[in-house]
N, C-alpha and C positions, 0 to 999 in steps of 0.2 A: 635953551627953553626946556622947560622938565613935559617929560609927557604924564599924564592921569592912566591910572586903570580903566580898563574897558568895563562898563556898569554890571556885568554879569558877573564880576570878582566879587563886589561887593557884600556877598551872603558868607564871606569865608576871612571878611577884615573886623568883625565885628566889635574889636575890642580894639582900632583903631578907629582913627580919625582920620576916615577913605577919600576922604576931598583933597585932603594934605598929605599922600600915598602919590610916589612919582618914581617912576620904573628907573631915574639916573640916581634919584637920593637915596630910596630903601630897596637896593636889591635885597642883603639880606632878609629882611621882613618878610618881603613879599614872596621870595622862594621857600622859607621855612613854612608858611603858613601855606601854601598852593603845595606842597610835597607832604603835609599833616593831612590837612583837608581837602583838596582840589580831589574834583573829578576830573573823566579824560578831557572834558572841552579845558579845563582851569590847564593841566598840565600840558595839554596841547599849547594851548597860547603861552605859557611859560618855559615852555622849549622853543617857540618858534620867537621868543622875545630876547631872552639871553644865551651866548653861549652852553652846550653843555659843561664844559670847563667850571665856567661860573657857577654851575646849580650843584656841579660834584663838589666842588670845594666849598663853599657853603655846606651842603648835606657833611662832609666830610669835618667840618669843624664843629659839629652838636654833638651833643652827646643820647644815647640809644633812650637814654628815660624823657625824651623830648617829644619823641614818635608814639603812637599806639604801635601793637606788634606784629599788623597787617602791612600796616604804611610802611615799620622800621626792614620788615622782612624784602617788601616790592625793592626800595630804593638803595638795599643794603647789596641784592643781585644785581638789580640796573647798573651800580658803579661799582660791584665788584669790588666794595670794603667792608669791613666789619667796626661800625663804632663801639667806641669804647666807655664802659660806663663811669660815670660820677665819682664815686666812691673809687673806682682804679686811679681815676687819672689824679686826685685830691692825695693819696696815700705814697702814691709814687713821687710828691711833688719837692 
C-alpha cells in the first residue's frame, strides 16, 4: 500500500502531481524538494518519515547548483559534505 503526503506538503509539490506523490515511490522527489523548500514543520515530518541515511544520500547525490545557498549551506553542515558542482563532475567524467 503506498502512503500519500500529509496536505500541509502540498505548497512545496507544485510542479508536481501531489495526489500521485507516495512517500515508498518518490523518495527522491520528495526529499529534494522538502530540503529546497521545506520549513521546520515540512523537515520535521521528513525526518521523522525516512531514515537520515536515506535524506543524506539523496542530498549527497545532487549537485550544489540544485540548492539556493541558504538551504545548500544548512544541509551541506547537517551531513557534513560538501557537493560538488556541475561543471566538476561533467569535466572530470
Amino acid at each position: 500500500m503506498d502512503t500519500k503526503l500529509p496536505l500541509f506538503l502540498k505548497p512545496y509539490f507544485w510542479s508536481y502531481n501531489f495526489d500521485n506523490l507516495t512517500i515508498e515511490k518518490h523518495p527522491r522527489s520528495i526529499v529534494q524538494a522538502l530540503l529546497h523548500y521545506g520549513n521546520q514543520e515540512a523537515t520535521e515530518w521528513l525526518f521523522s518519515t525516512y531514515p537520515k541515511n536515506t535524506i543524506r544520500d539523496v542530498f549527497a547525490t545532487t549537485y550544489r547548483g540544485e540548492y539556493d545557498r541558504k538551504s545548500l549551506h544548512l544541509w551541506e553542515t547537517v551531513f557534513n559534505l560538501k557537493l560538488k558542482d556541475r561543471a566538476d563532475v561533467i569535466a572530470n567524467a
